[in-house]
DSSP file (Angstrom, degrees, kcal/mol; ACC not computed):
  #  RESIDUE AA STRUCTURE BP1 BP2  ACC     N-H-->O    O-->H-N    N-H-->O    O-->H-N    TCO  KAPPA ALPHA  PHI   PSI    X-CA   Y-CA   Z-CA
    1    1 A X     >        0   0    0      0, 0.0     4,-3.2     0, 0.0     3,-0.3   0.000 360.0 360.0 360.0 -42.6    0.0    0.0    0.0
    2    2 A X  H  >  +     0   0    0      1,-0.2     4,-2.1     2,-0.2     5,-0.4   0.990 360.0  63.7 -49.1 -65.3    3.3    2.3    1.2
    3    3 A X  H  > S+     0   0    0      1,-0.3     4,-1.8     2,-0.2    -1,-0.2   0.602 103.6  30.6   5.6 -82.7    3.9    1.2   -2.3
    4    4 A X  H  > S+     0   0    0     -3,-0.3     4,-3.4     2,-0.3     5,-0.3   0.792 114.0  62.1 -85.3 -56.8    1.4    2.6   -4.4
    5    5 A X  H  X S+     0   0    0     -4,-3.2     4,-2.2     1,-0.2    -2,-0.2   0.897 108.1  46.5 -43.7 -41.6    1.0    5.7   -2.3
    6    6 A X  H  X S+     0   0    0     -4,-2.1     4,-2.4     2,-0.2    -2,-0.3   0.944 110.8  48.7 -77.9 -63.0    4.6    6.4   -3.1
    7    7 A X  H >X S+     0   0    0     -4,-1.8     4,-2.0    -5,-0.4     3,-1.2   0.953 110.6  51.6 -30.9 -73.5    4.3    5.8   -6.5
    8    8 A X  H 3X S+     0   0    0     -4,-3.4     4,-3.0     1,-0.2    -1,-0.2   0.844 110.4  47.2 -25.2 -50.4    1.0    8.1   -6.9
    9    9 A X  H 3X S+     0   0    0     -4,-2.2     4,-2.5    -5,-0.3    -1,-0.2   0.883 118.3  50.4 -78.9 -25.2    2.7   11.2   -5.0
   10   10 A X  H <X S+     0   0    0     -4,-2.4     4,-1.2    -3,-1.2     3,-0.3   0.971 107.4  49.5 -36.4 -79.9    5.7   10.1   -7.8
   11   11 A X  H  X S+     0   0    0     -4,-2.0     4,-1.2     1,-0.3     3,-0.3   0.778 118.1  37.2 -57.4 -56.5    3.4   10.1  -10.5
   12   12 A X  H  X S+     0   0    0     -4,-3.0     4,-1.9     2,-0.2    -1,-0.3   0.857 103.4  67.6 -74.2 -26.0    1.8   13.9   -9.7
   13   13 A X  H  X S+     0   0    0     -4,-2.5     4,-0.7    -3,-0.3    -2,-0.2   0.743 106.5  41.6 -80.1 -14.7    4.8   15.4   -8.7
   14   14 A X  H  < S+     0   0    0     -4,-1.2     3,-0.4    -3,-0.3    -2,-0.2   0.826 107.8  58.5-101.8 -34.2    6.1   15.0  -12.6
   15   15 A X  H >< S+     0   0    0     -4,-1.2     3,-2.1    -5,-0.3    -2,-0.2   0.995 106.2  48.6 -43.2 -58.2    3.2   15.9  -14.1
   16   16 A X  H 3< S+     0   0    0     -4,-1.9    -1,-0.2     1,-0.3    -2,-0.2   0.850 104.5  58.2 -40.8 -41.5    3.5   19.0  -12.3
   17   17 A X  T 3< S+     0   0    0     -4,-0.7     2,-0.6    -3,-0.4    -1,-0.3  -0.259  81.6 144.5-100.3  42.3    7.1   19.5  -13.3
   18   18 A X    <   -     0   0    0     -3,-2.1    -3,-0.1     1,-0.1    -4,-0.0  -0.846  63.5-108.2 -53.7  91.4    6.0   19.4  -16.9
   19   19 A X        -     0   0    0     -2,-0.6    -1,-0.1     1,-0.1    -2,-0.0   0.246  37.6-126.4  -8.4 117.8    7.7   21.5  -19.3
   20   20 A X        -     0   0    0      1,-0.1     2,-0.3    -3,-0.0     3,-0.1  -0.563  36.6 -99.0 -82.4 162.4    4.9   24.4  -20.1
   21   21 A X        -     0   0    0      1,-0.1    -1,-0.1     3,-0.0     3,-0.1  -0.672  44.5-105.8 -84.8 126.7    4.4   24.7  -24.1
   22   22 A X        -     0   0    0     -2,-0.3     2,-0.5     1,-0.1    -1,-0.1   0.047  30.5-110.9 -37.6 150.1    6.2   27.3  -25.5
   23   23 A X        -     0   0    0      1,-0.1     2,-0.2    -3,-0.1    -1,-0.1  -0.790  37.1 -99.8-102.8 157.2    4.6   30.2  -26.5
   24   24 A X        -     0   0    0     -2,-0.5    -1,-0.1     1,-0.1     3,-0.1  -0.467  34.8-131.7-103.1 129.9    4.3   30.9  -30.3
   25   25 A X        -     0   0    0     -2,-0.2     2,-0.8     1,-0.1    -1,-0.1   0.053  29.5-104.0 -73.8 172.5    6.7   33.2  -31.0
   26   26 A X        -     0   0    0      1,-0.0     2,-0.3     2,-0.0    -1,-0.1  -0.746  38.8-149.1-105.9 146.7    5.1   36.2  -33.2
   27   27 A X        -     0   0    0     -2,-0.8     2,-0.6    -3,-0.1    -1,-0.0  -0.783  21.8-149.7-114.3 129.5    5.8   36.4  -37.1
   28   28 A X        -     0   0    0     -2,-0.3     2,-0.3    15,-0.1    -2,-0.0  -0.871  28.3-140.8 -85.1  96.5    6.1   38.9  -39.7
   29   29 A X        +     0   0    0     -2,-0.6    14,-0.1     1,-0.2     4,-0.0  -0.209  33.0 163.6 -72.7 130.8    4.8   37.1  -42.8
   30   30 A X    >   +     0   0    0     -2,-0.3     3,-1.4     2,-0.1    -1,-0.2   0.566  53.6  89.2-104.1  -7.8    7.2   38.2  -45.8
   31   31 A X  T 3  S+     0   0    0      1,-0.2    31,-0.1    28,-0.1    -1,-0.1   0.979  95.6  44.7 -48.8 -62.8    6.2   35.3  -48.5
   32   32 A X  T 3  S+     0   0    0     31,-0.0    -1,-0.2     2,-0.0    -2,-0.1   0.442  94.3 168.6 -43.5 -22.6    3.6   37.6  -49.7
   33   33 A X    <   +     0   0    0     -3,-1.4     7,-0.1     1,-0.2    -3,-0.0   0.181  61.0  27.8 -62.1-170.5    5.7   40.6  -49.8
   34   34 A X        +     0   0    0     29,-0.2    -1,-0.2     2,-0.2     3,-0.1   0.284  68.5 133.9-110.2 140.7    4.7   43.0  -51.0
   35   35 A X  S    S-     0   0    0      1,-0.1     2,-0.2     2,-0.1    32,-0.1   0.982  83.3  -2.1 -70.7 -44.1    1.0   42.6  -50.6
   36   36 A X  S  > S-     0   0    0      1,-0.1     4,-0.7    30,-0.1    -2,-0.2  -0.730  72.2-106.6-103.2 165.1    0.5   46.5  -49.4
   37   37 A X  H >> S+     0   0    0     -2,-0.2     3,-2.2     2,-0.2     4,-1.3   0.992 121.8  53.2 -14.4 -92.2    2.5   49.3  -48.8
   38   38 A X  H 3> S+     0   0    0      1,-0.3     4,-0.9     2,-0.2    -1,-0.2   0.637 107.3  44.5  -7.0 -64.4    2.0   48.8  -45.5
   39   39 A X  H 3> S+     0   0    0      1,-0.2     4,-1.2     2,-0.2    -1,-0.3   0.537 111.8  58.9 -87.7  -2.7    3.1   45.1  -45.2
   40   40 A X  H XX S+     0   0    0     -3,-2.2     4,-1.7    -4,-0.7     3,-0.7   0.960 110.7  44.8 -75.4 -54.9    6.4   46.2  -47.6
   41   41 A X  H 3X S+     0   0    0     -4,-1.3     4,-1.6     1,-0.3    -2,-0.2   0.683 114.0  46.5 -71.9 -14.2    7.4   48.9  -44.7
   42   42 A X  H 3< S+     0   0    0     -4,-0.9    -1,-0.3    -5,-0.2    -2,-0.2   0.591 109.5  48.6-112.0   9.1    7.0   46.8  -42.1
   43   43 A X  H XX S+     0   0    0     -4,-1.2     3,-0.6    -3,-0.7     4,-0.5   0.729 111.8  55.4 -66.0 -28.3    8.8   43.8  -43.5
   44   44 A X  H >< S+     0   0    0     -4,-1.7     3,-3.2     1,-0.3     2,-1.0   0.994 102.1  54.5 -73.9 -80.9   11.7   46.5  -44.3
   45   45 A X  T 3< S+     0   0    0     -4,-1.6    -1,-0.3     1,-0.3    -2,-0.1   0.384 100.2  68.8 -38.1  -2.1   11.6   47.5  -40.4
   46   46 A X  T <4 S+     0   0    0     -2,-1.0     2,-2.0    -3,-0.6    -1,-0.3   0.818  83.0  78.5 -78.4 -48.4   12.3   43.2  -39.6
   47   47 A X    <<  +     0   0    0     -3,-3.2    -1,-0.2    -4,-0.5     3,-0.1  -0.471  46.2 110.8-100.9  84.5   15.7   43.4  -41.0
   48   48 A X  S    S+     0   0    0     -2,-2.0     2,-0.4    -3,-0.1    -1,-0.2  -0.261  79.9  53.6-129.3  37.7   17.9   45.0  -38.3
   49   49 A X  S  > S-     0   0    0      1,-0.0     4,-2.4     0, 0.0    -3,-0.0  -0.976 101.0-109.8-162.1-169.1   19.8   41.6  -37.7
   50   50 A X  H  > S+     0   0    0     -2,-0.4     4,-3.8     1,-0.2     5,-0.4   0.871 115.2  66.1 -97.6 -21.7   21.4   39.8  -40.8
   51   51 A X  H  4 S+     0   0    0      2,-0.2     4,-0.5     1,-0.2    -1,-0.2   0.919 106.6  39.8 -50.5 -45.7   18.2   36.9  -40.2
   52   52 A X  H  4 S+     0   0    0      2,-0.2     5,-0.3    -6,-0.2    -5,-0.3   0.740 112.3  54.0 -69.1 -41.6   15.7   39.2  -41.0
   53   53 A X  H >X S+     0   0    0     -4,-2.4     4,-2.5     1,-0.2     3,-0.7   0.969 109.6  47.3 -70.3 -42.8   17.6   40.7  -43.7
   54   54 A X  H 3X S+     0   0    0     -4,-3.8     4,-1.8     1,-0.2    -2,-0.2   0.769 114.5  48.7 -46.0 -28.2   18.2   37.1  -45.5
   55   55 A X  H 34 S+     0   0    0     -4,-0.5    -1,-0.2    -5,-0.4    -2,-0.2   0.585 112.6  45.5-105.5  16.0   14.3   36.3  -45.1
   56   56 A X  H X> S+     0   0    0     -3,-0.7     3,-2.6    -4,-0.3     4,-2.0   0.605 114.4  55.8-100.7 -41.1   12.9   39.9  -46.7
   57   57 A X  H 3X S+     0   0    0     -4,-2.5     4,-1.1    -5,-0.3     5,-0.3   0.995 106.4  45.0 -62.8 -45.7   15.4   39.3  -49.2
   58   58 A X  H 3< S+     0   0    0     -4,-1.8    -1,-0.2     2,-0.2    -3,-0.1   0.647 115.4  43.9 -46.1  -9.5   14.1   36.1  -50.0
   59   59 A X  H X4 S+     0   0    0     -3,-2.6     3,-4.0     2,-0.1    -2,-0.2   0.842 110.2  68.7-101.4 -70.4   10.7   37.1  -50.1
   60   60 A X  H >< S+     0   0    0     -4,-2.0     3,-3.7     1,-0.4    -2,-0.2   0.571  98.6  40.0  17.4 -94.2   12.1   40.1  -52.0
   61   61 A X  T 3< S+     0   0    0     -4,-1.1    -1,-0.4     1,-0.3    -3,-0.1   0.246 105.0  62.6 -72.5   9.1   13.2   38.8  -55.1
   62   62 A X  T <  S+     0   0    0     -3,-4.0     2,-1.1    -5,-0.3    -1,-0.3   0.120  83.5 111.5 -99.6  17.1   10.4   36.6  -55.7
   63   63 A X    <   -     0   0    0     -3,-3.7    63,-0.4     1,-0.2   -29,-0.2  -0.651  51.4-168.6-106.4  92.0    8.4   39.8  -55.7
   64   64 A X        -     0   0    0     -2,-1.1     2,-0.2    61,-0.1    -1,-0.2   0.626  52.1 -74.7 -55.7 -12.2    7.2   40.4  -59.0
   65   65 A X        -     0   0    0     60,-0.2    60,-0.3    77,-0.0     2,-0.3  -0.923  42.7 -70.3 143.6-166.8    6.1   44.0  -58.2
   66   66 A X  E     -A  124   0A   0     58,-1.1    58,-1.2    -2,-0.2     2,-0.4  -0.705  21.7-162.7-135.1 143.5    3.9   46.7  -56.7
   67   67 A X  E     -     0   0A   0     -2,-0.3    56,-0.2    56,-0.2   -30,-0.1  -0.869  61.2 -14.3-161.5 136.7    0.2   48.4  -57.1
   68   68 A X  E    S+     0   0A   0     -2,-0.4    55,-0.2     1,-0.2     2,-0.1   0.457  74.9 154.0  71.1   0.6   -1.4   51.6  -55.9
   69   69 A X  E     -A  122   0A   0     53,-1.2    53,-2.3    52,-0.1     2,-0.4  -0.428  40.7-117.0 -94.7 158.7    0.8   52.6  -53.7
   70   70 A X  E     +A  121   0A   0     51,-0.3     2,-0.2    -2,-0.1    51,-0.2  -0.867  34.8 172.9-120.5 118.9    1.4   56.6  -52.5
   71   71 A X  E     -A  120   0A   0     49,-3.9    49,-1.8    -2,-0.4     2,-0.5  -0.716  24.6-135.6-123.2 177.4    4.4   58.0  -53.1
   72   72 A X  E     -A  119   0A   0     18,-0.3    18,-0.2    47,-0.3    47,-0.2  -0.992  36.8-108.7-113.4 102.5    6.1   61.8  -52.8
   73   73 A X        +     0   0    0     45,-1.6    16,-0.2    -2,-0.5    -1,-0.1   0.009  43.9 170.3   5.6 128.1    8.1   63.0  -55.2
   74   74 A X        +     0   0    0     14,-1.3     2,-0.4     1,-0.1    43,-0.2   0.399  60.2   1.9-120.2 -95.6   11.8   62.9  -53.7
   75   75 A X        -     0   0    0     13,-0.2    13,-3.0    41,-0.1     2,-0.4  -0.881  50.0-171.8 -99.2 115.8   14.1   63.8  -56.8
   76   76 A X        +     0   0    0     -2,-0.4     2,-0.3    11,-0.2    11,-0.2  -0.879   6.6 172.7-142.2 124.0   14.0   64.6  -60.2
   77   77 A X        -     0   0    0      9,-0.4     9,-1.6    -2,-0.4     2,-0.5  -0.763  12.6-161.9 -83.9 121.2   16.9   64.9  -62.9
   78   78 A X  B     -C   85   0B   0     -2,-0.3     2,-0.5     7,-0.2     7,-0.2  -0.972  21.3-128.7-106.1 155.7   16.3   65.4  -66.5
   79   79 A X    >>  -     0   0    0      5,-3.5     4,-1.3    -2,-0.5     3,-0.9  -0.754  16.0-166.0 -61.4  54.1   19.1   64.7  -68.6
   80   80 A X  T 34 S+     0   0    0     -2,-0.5    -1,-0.1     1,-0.2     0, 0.0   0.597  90.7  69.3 -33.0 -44.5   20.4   67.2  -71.2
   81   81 A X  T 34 S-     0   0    0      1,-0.2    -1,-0.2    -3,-0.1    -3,-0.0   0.881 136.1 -23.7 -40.5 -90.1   22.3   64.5  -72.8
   82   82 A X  T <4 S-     0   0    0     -3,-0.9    21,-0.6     2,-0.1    -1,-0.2   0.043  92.9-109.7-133.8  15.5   18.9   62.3  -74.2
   83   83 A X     <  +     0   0    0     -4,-1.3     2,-0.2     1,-0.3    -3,-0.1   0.713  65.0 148.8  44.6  37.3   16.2   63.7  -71.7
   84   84 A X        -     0   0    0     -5,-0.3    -5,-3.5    18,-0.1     2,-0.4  -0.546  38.8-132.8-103.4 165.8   15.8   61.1  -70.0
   85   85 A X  B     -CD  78 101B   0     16,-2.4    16,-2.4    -2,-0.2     2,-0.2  -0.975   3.6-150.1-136.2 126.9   14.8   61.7  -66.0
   86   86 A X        -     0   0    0     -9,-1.6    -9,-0.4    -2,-0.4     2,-0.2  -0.600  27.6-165.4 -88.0 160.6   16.0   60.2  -63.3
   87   87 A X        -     0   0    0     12,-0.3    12,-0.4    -2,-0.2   -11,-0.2  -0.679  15.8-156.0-153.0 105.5   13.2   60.1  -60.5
   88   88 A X        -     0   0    0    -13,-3.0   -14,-1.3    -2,-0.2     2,-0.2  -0.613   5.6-165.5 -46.0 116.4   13.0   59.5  -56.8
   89   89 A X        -     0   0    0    -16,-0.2     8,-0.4    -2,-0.2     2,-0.4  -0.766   6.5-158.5-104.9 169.8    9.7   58.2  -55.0
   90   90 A X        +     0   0    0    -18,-0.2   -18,-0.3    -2,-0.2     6,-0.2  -0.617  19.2 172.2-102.8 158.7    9.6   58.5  -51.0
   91   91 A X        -     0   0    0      4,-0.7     5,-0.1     1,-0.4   -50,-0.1  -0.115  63.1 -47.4-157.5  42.6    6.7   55.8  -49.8
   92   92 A X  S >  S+     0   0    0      3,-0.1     3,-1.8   -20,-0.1    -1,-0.4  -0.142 114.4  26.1 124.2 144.5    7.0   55.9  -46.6
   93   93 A X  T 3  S-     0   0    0      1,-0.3     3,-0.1    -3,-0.1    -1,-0.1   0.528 122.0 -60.7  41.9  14.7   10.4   55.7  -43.7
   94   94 A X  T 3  S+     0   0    0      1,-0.4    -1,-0.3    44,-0.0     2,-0.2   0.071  97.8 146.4 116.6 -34.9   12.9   57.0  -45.8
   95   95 A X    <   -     0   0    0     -3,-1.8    -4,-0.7    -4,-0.1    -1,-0.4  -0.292  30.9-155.7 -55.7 125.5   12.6   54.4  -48.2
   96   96 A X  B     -e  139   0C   0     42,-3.5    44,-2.0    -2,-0.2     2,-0.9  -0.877  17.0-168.7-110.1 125.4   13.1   55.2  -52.1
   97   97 A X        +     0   0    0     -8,-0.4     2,-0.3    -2,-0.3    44,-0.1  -0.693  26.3 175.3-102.8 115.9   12.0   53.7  -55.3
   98   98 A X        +     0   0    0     -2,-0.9    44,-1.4   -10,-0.2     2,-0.3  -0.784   8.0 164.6-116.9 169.0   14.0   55.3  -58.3
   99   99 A X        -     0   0    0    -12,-0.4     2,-1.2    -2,-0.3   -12,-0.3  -0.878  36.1-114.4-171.4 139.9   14.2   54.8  -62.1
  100  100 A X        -     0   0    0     -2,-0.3     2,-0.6   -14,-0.2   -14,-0.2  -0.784  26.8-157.4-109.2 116.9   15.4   56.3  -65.1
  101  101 A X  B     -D   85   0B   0    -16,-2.4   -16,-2.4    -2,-1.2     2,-0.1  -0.801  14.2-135.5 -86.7 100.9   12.8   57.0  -67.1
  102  102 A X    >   -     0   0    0     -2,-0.6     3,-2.0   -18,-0.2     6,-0.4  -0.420  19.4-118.0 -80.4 166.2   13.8   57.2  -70.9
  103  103 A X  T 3  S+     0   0    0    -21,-0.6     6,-0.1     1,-0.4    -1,-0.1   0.647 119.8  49.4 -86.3 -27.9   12.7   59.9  -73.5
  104  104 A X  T 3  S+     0   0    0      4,-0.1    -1,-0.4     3,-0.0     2,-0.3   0.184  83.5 110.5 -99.8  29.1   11.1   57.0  -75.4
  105  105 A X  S X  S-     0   0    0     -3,-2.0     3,-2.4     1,-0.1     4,-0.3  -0.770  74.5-126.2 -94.4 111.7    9.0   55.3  -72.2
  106  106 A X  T >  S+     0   0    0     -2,-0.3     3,-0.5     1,-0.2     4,-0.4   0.878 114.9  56.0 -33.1 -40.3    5.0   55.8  -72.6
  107  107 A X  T >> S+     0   0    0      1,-0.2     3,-2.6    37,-0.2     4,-2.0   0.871  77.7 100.7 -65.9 -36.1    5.2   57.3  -68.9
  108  108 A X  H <> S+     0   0    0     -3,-2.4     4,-1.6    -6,-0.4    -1,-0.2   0.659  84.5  44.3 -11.6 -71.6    8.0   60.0  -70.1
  109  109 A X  H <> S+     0   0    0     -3,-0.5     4,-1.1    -4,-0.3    -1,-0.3   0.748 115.0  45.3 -33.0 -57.7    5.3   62.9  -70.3
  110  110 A X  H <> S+     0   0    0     -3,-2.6     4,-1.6    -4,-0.4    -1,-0.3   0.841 116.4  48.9 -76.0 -41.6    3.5   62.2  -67.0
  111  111 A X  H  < S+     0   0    0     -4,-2.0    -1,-0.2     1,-0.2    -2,-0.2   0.910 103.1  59.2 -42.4 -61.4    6.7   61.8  -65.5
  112  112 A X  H  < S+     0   0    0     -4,-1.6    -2,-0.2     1,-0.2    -1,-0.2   0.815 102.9  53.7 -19.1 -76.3    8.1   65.1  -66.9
  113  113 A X  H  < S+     0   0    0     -4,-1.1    -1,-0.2     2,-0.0    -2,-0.2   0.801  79.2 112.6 -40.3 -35.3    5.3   67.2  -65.2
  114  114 A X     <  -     0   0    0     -4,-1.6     2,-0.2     3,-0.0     3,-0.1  -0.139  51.0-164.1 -64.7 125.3    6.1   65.7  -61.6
  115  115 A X    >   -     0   0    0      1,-0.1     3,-1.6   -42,-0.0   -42,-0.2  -0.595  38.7 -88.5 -94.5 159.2    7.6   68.8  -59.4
  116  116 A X  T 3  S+     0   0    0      1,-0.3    -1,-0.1    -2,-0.2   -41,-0.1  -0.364 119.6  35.8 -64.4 125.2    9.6   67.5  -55.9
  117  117 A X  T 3  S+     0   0    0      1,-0.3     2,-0.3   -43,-0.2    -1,-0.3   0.623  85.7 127.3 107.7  -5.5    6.9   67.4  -53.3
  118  118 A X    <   -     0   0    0     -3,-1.6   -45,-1.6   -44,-0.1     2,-0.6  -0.729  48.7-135.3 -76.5 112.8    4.2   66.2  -55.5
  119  119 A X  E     +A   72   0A   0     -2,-0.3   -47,-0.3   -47,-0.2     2,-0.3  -0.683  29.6 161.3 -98.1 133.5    1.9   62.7  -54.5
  120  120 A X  E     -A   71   0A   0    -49,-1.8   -49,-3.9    -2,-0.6     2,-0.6  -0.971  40.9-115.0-152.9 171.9    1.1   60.4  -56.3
  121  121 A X  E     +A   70   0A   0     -2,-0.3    27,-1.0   -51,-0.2   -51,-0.3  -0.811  36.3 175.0-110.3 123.4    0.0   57.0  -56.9
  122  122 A X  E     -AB  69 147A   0    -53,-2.3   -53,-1.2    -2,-0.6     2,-0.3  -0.624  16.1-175.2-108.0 152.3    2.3   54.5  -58.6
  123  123 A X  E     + B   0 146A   0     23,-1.3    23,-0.8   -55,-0.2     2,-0.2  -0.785  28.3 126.9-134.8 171.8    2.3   50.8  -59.6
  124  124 A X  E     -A   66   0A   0    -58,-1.2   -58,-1.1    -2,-0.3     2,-0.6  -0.972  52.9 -92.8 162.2-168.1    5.4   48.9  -61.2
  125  125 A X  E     - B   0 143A   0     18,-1.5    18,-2.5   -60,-0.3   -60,-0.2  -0.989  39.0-106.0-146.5 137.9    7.5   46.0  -60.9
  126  126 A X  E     - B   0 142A   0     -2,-0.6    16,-0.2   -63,-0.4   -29,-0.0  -0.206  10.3-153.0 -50.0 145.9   11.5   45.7  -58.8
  127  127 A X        -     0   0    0     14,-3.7    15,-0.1    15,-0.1    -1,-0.1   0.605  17.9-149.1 -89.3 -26.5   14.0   45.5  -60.9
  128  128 A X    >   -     0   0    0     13,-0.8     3,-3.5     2,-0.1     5,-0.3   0.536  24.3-138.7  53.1  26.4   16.0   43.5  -58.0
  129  129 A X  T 3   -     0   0    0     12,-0.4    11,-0.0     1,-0.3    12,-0.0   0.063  60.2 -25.5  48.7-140.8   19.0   44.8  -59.2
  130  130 A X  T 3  S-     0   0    0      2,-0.0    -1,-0.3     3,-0.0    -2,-0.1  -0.065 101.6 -82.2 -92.1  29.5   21.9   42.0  -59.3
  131  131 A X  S <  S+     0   0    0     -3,-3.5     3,-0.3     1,-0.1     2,-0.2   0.341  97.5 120.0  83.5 -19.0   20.5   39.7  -56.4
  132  132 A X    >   +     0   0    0      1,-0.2     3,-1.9    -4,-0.1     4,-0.2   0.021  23.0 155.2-105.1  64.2   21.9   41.8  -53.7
  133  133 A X  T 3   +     0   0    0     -5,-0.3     3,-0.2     1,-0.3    -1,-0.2   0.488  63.1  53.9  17.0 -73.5   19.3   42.6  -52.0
  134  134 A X  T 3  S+     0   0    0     -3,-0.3     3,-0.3     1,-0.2    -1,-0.3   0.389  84.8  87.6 -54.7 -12.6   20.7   43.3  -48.6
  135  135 A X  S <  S+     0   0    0     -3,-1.9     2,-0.9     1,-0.2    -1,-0.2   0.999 104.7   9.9 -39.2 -83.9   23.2   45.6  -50.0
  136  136 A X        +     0   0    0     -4,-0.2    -1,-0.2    -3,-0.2     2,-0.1  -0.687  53.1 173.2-103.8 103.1   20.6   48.9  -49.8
  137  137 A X  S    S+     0   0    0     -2,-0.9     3,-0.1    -3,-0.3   -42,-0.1   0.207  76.7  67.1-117.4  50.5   17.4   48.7  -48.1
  138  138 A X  S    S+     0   0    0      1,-0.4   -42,-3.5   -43,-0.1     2,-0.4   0.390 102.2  50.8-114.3 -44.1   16.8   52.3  -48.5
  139  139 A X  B     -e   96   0C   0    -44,-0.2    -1,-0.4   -42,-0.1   -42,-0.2  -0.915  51.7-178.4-117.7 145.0   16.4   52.0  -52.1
  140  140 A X        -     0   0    0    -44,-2.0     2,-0.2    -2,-0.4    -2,-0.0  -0.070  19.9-140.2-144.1 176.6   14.7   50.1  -54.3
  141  141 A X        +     0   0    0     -2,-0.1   -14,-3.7   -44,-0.1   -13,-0.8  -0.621  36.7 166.8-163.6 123.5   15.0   50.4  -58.7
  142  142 A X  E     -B  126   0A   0    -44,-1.4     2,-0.5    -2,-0.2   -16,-0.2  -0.687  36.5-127.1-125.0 162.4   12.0   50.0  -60.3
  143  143 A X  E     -B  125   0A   0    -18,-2.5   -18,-1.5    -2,-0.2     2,-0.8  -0.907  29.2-137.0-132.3 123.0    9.8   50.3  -63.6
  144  144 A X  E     +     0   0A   0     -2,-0.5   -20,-0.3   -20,-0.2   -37,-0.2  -0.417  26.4 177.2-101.0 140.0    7.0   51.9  -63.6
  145  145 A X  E    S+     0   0A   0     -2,-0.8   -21,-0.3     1,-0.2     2,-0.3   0.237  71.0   8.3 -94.6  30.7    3.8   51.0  -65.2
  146  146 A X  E     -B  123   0A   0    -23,-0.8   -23,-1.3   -79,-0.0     2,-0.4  -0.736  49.4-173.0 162.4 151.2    1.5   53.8  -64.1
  147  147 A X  E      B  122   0A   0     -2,-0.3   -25,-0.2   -25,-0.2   -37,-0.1  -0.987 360.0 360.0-142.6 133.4    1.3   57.0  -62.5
  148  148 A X              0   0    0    -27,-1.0   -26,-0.1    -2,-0.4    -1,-0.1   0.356 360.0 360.0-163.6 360.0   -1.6   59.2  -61.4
């Protein structure tokens, strides 16, 4: 009987000293990226340790491109040279999407008009440069396919 009692108080006192379940740790998804604006800037804000930066890039460069999103004028160069315009967007932390826009690109015109300081709403697709990704993650180079 001593036995069995002993066993029992055995038998509760490790159940008690059961590991608790971990708690599930909390996730930025970046597979999607980018779905919004939003979810772009705050994947961008993930990568302050080299983990984060490998898994935005990864999402990164499988990220065929971008739509609607509102941006601010930053910089614009025209070219004497062939007119062509270099152009900055802001959208949001600091971040910049640029391209050089040439003289023969449907967009040229609309482009032309845009003064620093101006918003507007852009779609396009990354260029993703040469694969390094983690290089700048202030700037972006892009092409756009609408402006308004």
């Amino acid at each position: 009987m001593r036995s069995a009692a002993v066993l029992i108080c055995f038998l509760a006192m490790a159940a008690c000293e059961k590991a608790p379940e971990p708690a599930a740790a909390a996730k930025v998804e970046v597979s999607a990226l980018p779905r919004t604006q939003t979810d772009f800037l705050t994947a961008l804000a993930m990568t302050s340790n080299p983990a984060g930066v490998d898994r935005f890039c990864t999402a990164f460069t499988t990220t065929p491109g971008f739509a609607d999103w509102v941006a601010t004028v930053r910089d614009s160069q025209t070219s004497t040279l062939n007119r062509s315009i270099g152009i900055t967007f802001d959208v949001g932390d600091g971040i910049k999407l640029e391209q050089v826009v040439q003289a023969d690109n449907s967009l040229h015109e609309a482009v032309e008009r845009l003064l620093i300081g101006d918003k507007v709403t852009i779609s396009g697709a990354f260029t993703h440069g040469n694969g390094e990704c983690g290089y700048s993650l202030d700037s972006f180079g892009i092409r756009l396919s609408d402006i308004r």
